[in-house]
N, C-alpha and C positions, 0 to 999 in steps of 0.2 A: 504494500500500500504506500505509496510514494505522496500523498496528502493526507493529511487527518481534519474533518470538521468536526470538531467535538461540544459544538455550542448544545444550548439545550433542546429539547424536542418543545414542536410546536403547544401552544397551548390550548384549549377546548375550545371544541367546535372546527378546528382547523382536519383539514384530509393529509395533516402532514405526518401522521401519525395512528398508529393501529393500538384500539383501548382495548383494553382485558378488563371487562369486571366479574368480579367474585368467581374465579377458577377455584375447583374444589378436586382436580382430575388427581388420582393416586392421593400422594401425601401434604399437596396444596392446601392451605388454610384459608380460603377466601380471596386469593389474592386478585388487588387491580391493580393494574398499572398503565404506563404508555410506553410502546415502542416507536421511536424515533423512524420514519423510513427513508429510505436513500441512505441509510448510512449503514454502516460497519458494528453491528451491537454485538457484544459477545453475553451469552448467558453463563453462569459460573457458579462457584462455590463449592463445597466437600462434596464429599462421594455421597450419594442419596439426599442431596440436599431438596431437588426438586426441580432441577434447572431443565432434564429432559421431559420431566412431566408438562411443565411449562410450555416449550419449543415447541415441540414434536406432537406428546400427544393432546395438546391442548389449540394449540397454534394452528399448527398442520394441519390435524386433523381436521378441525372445523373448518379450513379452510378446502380440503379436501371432499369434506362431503356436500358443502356447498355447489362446489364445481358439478359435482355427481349429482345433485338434484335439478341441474339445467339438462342431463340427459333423459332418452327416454326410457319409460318403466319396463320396456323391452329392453335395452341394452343395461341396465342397471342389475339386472336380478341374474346376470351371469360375472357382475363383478365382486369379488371380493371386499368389501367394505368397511372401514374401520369404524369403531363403537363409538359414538356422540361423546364429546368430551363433558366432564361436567363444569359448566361455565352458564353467569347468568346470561352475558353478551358479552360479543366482539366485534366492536365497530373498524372500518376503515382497512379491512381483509381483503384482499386481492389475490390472483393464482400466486399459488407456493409449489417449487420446486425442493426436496428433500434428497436427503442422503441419511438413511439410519442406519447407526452403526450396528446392532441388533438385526436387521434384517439379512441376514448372510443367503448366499445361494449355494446349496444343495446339491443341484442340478447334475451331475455328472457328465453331461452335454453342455455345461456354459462353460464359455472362455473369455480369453479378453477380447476378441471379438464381439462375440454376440453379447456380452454385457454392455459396450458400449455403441453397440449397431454398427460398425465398420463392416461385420459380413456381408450387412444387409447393402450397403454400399456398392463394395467390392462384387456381392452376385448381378447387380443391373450391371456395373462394365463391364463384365465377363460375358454375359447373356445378352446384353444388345450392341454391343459396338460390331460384333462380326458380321452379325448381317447385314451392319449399312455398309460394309466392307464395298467398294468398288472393282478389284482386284481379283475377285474369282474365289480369293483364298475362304469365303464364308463356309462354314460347315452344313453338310448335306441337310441335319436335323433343326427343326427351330429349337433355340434354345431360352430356357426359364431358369430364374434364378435357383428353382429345384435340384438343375443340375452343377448345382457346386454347393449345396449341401450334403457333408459328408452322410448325416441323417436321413436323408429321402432315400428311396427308392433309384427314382431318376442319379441321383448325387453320389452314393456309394458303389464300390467298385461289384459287379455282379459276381464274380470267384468270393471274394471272404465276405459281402456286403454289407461295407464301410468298417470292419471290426482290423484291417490292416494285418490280416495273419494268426496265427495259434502257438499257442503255449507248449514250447515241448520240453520234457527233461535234459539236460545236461549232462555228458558224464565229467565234467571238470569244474564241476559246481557240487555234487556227489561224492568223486574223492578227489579232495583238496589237498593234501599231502600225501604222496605216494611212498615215504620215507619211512612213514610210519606203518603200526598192524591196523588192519581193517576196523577192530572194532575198538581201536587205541588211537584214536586220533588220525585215521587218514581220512575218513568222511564223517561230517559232523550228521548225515542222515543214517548211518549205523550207529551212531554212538548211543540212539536210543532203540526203545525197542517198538519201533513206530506201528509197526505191521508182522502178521505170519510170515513172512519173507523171509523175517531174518532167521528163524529156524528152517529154514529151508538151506541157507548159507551156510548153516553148522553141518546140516546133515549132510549135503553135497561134500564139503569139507572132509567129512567123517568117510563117506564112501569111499574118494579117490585119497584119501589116506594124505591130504597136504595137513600143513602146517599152519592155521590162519594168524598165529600168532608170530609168523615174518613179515617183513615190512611188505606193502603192496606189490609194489615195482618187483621184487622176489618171486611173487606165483606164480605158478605157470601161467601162461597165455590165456588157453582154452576155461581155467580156474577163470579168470579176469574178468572174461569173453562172456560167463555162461552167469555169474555174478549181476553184472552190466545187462546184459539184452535176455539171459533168460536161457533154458535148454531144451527149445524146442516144444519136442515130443519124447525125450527123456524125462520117465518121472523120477521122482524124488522121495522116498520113504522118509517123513520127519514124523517126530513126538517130541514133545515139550510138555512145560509143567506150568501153569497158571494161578497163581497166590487171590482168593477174593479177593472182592472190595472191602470186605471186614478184617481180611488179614487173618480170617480163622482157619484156613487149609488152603490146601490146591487142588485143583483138576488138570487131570492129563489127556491130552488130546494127539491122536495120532492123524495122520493127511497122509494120501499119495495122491501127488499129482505134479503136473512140469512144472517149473519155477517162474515164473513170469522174470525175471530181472529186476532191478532196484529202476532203472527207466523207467519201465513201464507202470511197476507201482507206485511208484510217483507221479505217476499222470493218472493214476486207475483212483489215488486217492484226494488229490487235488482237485478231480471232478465231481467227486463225492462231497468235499464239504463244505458243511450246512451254513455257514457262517463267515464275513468276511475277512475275518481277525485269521480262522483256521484255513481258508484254502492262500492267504499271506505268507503263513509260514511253509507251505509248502512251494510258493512260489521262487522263493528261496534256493530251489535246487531246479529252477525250468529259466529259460530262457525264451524270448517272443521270435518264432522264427518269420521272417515278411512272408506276405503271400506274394508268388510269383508274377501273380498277373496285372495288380497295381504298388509291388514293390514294396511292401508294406507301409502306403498312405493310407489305403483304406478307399481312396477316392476314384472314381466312375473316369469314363474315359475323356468327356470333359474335360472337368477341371485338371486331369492331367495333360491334355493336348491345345488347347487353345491357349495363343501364346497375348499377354498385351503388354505393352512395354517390355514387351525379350523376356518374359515370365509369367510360366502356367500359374491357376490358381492356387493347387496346394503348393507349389513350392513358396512364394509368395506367402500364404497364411503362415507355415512355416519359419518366416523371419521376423527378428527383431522389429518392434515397432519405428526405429531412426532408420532402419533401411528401408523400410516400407516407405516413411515418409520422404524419403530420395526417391522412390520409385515413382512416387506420384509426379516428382517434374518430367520424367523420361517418357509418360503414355504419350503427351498431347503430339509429342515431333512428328511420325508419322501416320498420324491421323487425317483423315477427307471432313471436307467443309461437315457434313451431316455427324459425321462421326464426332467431331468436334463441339457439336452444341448438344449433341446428345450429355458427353462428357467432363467438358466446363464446370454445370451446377454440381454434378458429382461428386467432381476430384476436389473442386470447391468445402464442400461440405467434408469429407475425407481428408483434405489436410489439418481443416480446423478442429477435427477429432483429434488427428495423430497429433496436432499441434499440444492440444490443451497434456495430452498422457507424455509428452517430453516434458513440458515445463512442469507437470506433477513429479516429475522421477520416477518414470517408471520406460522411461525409453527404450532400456532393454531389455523389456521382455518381450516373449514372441505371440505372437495375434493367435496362435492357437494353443496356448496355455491352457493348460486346462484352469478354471477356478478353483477347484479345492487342492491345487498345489501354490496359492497363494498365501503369501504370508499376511494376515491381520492387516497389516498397512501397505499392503499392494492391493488387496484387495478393494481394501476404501476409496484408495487415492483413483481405480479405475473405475469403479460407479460414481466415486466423484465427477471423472472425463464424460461420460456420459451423461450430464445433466448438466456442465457449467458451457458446456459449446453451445452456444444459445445467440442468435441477435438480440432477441426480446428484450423489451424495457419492463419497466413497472413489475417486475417479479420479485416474490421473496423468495430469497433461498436459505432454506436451512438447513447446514450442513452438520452434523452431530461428530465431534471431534476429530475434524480435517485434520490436525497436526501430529495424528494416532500413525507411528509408525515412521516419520521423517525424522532424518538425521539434522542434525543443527545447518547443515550445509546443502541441504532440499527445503530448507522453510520458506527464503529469501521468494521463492517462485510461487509459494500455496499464496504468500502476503498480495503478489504482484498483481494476480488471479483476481483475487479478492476484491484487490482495489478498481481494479477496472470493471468490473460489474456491478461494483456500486457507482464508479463514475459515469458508468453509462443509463445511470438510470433507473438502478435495481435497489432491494434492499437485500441487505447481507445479515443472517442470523447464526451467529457461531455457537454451538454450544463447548465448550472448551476450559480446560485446566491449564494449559501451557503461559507462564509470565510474560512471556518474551512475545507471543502471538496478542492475549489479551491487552498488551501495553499499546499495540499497533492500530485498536480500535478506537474508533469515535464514539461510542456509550457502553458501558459495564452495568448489566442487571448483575446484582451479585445477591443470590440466595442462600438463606439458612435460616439461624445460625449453626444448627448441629444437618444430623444425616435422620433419613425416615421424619419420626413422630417428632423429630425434634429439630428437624427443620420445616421445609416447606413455606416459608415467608419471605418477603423481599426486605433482603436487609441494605443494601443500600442500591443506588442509582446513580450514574453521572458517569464523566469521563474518566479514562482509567486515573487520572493526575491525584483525582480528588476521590475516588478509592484508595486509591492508596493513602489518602490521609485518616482514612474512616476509622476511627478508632475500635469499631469493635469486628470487623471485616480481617477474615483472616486472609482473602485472596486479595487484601489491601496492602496485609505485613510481607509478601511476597513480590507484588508489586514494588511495594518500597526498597525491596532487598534488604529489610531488616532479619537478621539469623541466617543460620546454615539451610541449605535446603536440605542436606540428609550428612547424619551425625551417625557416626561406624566406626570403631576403634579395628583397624585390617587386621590379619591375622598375618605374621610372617611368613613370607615363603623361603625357605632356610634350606642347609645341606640336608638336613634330617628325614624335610619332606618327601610322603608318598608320591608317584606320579599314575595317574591311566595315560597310556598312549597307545594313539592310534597312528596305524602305520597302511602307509596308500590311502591313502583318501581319493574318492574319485564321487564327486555326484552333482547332478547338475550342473553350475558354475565351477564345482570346487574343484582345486585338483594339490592336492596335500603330503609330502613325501612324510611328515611326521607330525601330530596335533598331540599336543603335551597339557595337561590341568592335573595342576597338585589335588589332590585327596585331602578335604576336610577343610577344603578352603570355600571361599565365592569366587566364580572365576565370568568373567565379563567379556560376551564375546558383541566389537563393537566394528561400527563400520559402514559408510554409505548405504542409503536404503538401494536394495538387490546387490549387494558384494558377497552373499552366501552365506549369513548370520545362519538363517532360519534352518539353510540348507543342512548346515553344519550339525545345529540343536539337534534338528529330528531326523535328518540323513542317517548322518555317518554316529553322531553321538548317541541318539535314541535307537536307529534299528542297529546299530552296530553292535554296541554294548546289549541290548536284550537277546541278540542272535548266540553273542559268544558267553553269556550267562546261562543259556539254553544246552551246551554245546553246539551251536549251528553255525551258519556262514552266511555271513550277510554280503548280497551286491556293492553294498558301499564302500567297503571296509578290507585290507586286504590280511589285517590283524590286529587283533587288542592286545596290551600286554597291562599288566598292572588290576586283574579283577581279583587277585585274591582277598582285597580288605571288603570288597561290596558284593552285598548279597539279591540285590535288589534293585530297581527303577523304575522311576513316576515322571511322566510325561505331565506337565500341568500346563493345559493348554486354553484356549478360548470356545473351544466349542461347547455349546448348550451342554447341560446335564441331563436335559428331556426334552421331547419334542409335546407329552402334553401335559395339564395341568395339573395330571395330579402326581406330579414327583414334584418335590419341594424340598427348602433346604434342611429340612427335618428326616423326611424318608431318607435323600441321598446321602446323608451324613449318619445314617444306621440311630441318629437320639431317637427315632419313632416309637424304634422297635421297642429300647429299653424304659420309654415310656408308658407304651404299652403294658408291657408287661407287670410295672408299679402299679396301673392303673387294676389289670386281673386280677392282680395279689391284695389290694385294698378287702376289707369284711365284707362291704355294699356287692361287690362285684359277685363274691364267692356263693355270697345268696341266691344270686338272681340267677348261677349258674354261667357268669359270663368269663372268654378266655378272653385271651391277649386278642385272639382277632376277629373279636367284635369291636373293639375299638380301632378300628384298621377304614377309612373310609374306601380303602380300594376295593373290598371284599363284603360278599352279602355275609348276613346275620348279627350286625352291627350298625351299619349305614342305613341310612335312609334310602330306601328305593325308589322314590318316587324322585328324586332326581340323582340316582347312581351316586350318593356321596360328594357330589360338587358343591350341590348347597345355593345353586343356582341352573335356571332351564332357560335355554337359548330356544329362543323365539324367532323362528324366521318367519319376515316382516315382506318374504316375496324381491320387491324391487327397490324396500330401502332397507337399510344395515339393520343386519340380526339385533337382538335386544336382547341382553341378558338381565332376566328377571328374579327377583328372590324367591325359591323353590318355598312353598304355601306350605306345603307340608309339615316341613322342617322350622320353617323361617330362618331358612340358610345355615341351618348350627350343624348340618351334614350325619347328624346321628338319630336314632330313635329317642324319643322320652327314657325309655327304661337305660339306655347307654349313658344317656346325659345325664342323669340322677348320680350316679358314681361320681361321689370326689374324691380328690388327691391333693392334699393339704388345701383345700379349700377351693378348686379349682375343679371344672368339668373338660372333659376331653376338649371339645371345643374351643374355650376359654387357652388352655394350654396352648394349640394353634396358633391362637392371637396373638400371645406373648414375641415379644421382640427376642433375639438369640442374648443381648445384654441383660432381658430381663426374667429368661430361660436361665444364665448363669447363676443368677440368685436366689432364684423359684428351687434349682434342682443340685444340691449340694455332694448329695448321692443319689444312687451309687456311683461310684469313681469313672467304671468308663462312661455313662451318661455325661457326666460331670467335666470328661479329659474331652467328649466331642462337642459339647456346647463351648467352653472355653476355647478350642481352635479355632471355631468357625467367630467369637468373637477376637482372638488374637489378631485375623488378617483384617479386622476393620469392619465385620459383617454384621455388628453389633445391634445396627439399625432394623435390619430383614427381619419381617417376621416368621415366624418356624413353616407357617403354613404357604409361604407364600408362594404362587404357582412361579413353577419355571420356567413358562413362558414368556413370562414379565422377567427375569433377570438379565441382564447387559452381559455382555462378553467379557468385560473385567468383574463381573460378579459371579459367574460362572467359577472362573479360572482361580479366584478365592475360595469359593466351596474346594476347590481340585486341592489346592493348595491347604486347606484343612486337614484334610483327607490324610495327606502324604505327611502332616505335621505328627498325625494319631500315629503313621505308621513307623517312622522314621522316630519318636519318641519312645516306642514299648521295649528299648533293648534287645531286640530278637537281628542285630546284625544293623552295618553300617548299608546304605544305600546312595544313590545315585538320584539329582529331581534336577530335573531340565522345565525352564520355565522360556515362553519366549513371549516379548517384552511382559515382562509383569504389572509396569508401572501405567500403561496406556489404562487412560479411564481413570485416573486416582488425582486426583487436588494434591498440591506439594502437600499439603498438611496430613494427606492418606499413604505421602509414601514412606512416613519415615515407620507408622505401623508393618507393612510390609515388610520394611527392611528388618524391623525387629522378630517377624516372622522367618524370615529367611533365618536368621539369626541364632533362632533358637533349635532350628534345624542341624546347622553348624553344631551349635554345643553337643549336640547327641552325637557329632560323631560323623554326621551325612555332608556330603559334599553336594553343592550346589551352581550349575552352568545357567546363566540367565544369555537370552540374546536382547539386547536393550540399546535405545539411542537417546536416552537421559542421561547424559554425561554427569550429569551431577551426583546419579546413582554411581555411574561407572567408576568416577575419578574415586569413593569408598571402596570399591570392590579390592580383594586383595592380588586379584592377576587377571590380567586384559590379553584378549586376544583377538587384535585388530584386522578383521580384513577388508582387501581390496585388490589396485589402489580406486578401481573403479564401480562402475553396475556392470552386469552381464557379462558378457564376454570380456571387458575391462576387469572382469574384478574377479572375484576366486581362488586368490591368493593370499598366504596370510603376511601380511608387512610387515607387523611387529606386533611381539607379545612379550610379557614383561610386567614388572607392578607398572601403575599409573603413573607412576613418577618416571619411569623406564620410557613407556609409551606415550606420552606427551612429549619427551627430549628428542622425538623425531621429528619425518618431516613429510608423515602423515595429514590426509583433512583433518582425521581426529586429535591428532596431536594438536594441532594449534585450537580448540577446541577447549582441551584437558588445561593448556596452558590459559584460556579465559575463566576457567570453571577456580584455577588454584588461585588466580589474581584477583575474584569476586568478580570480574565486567561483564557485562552482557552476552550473553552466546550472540545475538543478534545485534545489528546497529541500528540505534534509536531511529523514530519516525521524523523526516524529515519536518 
């Protein structure tokens, strides 16, 4: 933002400004207020203060279903439609453009394409410019933009249709070490006893009288040969011995029949399973071989033969979005008068997309990405490009924490964005924690003063200047740069220290002859958004380390050394903990259960004949059925938004009379629900693990959440703090040190929520656990006690590690991050103030 107007917002009666009165949506208290338009507002405050109840679903929304009631009651009652916010009025709303950070896509067919409509571009030049071709070269068929979706019919390649090939086993993925004996480390797929196979391997063994206890590379041939692919039509006589599942005897089972090979059982049982967690780890020992006839792209003869600008469509989707955006000057040269005004408004439209996803920082990645291999803040920043290429004036846009995910040195471009969409016209609503971003705006709604039941109020109003004077605004003392933003005493990293290391690195971006993190430290892996932070985390760190804790072998990874202190590893990530309402932070965090069961063990309960799951609203003989336990019945309303109504029955308390009668220190099932997880901790003393899992989940800041409250209302940094609970229970009960990989932790959290966090993290530490964060909060980072910085660039630029080292190591380069580390150690600005 290269201007700032930060005068004040017009006064009543005036259209220069959008009034709220009496919002009551979530944990709002009545609030009115005005927002200023044309300008750059940022909405703020602690974690659960009420800033996105505010924005989003109060803002948006109503401004959203307004939109929706200009259509007709035919096109209305096949949209989706969000629930009326509760607000008495809101004058001076106009169309709103959003970005929620909560609404993630799923999809396994979105990419960054189709997220930001670039396909949809790319299929009209592809599908009409040929036939205005003058030259003869046109293709015999008419073509529709069908066919260059890999998805259609018309679009995918007719031999594998669009799936780009099949999965087949390996045998050098199988045995990984030929040095070693077969079931002593040369393949980490016998190391267990996966399948009948492997007595089959014994008893083959046994007949031709080898030795399996020599190294591999030692057997005979035909031993090798009949292992690997199997022996035919030779059977095989096996018996083995089978221990229950009680562990009270065994059974013995005899088989004759031919061996299938470890190949084939590996594809016979990868097909088989039920789940996608288990046919993962089987995919572990397959590799994807291309199908022949479109090479393994997947795509139809199309989009592999017609060529525009010197390039078919999938090769093209294929590349980096900065090459794409060079590609778009190369189409127009050889193009005829018609072909050219065909293609104009297009490539038009088409740069201004690729344009907006460079200057976000995400240049390189490639248009066919898939979405769920994006990191949290690649993901943002590309449904951000899809919404901010706009001419449009007079629009509001609400963006729900644009600066989630950018590194100090990608901000400069989100500011620039910003400001020109408000100088053109628009108004800009930020919901946002970052100092350095909020300093940038022209008015600060700052909400609180606490998180949940104890905020929800506007506490102060005005330009960020006169925030920051506010004396009781805690996004004021930050603004001012009054305090440390995060206070951490490092742990030494000494001769003495353990190391894990991993050796070959290869994935995605990354390419790594050695990655080194001391054991029982925090280790900070920092660096440009796409230099291979995330990569790193859940690549080569997460599947590496769970492969060779498994005995197995993972694709990323060519060896780990260093697992003998850890037994264990927690991925603590952002994605949902459920997709419906009735997991909540109570269920997921197992306090239900233990609730529960206090509640059965009470005299009233044991009268009436009631168990632990009758107090279970997931399950009949306890809940109310007349509305399955939710405690609310959605009403559809046809052609305008569903209406969730209070279940009559119940009057929403989700249990029967005779359930709800049971108290528990003075408290009915229901009631218990309601309690906030801070007021859970006080309520529930004992017994100790109830006790050790309400405590975690309020350690990471969750204090505000109430126990019951659906999942589908939680944000992606409130998720990833349940997860982070979770891993504190586990990694605290003594039973072995562990491994937690968190990646950015701190996105979504008010300075004043991260130094909880960090105490969280902390206490992890003391138990003994080691902990890898990928993060671009330098202020976290420069506490961290070993950084491991990569780069030097995105994409293909980057994948390398520069330097790793304490903070004070990796600042003394001549890294982006280092001069970065060196602003964070002198207190000045990551950013340069507003003109």
């Amino acid at each position: 933002m290269t201007t700032s107007r930060p005068e004040a917002p017009p006064g009543p009666g005036t259209t220069g400004a959008i009034e709220v009165q009496g919002a009551r949506t979530h944990n709002l208290r009545d609030v009115s207020l005005r927002i200023p338009r044309d300008r750059v507002v940022v909405f703020t405050g602690v974690s659960g203060s009420g800033k996105t109840s505010l924005a989003l679903d109060t803002v948006h929304s109503e401004a959203q279903l307004r939109y929706l009631e200009g259509l007709s009651p035919f096109v209305r009652q096949y949209i989706n439609q969000r629930s009326r916010p509760q607000v008495d009025r809101i004058t001076g709303l106009g169309a709103t453009l959003a970005v929620d950070q909560r609404r993630t896509n799923h999809n396994p067919r979105s990419t960054v394409a189709t997220i930001t409509g670039i396909d949809a571009h790319l299929g009209l030049l592809y599908s009409r410019l040929p036939g205005l071709a003058d030259d003869g070269s046109a293709p015999g068929a008419t073509l529709s933009t069908a066919h260059f979706d890999l998805f259609s019919p018309e679009g995918g390649c007719a031999e594998c249709h669009g799936v780009g090939g099949a999965w087949r086993a390996a045998a050098d993925l199988i045995i990984v070490d030929p040095d070693l004996p077969l079931f002593r480390g040369a393949s980490p797929w016998f190391a267990k006893w996966r399948s009948g196979e492997h007595h089959f391997v014994q008893a083959l063994a046994h007949t031709r009288g080898i030795d399996i206890e020599r190294p591999w590379r030692d057997l005979p041939a035909d031993f090798r040969e009949a292992v690997l692919h199997g022996t035919g039509d030779e059977v095989v006589d096996a018996t083995y011995e089978i221990s229950s599942r009680q562990n009270t005897g065994t059974y013995t089972f005899s088989d004759s029949s031919p061996m299938r090979g470890a190949l084939a059982e590996v594809e016979r049982v990868a097909a088989r399973a039920s789940t996608p967690s288990a046919r993962e780890r089987y995919l572990a020992y397959m590799r994807k071989e291309p199908c022949a006839r479109c090479d393994g792209t997947g795509y139809g003869e199309a989009a592999r033969g017609v060529l525009l600008g010197g390039v078919t469509y999938e090769r093209l989707v294929a590349r980096e979005v900065d090459r794409v955006h060079a590609w778009t000057d190369a189409v127009p040269g050889p193009l005829n008068r018609a072909q050219r005004e065909v293609a104009e408004p297009l490539l038009a439209q088409l740069r201004g997309r690729l344009r907006v996803l460079r200057r976000l920082g995400v240049g390189h990645i490639q248009l066919s990405r898939p979405a769920a291999s994006l990191s949290g803040g690649e993901l943002q920043r590309t449904r951000l490009a899809a919404q901010l290429n706009t001419d449009l004036t007079g629009i509001t846009f609400v963006l729900d924490e644009p600066g989630t995910g950018l590194h100090p040195a990608d901000k400069a471009h989100l500011l620039d964005i910003v400001g020109e969409l408000r100088d053109a016209g628009n108004s800009v609503l930020l919901v946002e924690h970052d100092p350095e971003l909020i300093a940038r705006a022209d008015w600060v709604l700052d909400m609180g003063p606490g998180a949940g039941r104890a905020g929800g109020r506007l506490l102060a109003a005005g330009p960020p200047a006169e925030i920051a004077r506010h004396p009781e605004s805690v996004t004021g003392r930050y603004l001012a740069g009054r305090g440390a933003r995060v206070a951490r005493a490092p742990r030494p990293v000494a001769a003495g220290t353990e190391w894990l290391t991993l050796r070959g690195v290869k994935v995605n971006n990354v390419t790594a002859d050695e990655l080194r993190v001391p054991l029982g430290r925090l280790t900070c892996l920092t660096g440009v958004s796409g230099s291979g932070k995330s990569s790193v985390l859940r690549d080569a760190l997460g599947a590496g380390v769970t492969a060779a804790l498994a005995g197995e072998a993972a694709g990323t990874v060519a060896r780990v050394e260093g697992l003998a202190p850890l037994d264990w590893l927690a991925v603590v990530d952002q994605e949902p903990i459920g997709r419906t309402p009735r997991s909540n932070p109570a269920t997921y965090s197992k306090a239900f259960d233990a609730i529960r069961r206090l509640f059965a063990g009470t005299e009233r309960a044991r009268a009436l004949g009631l168990s632990a799951s009758a107090f279970s609203f997931n399950a009949a003989g306890g809940r109310c059925e007349a509305c399955t336990g939710y405690g609310r019945k959605l009403v559809d309303m046809h052609f305008l938004p569903d209406v969730w109504v209070v279940c009559d029955a119940c009057g929403g308390r989700r249990f029967t009379p005779e359930v709800l009668s049971v108290r528990h220190r003075g408290l009915s099932v229901d009631q218990v629900l309601a309690l906030t997880v801070a007021e859970a901790v006080e309520h529930f003393t004992e017994p100790a693990p109830l006790a050790t899992a309400l405590r975690s989940l309020d350690r990471v800041g969750l204090g505000y959440l109430p126990l019951g409250q659906s999942a589908t209302d939680l944000s992606g940094g409130e998720a990833q703090r349940l997860k982070l609970a979770g891993a504190i229970q586990r990694g605290t009960r003594g039973r072995g040190a562990g491994l937690v990989l968190m990646d950015e932790p701190v996105s979504g959290l008010h300075p004043a929520d991260i130094q909880r966090m960090v105490d969280a993290l902390e206490t992890l530490l003391e138990a003994g656990n080691t902990v890898v964060i990928a993060e671009h909060d330098l202020h976290l980072a420069a506490r961290c006690d070993w950084l491991v910085d990569l780069g030097p660039g995105a994409g293909a630029l980057g994948g390398r590690i520069t330097a790793q080292g304490t903070p004070e190591e990796v600042a003394a380069g001549t890294g982006a991050t280092a001069g970065y580390l060196r602003r964070v150690a002198a207190g000045t600005p990551l950013l340069a103030p507003a003109d």
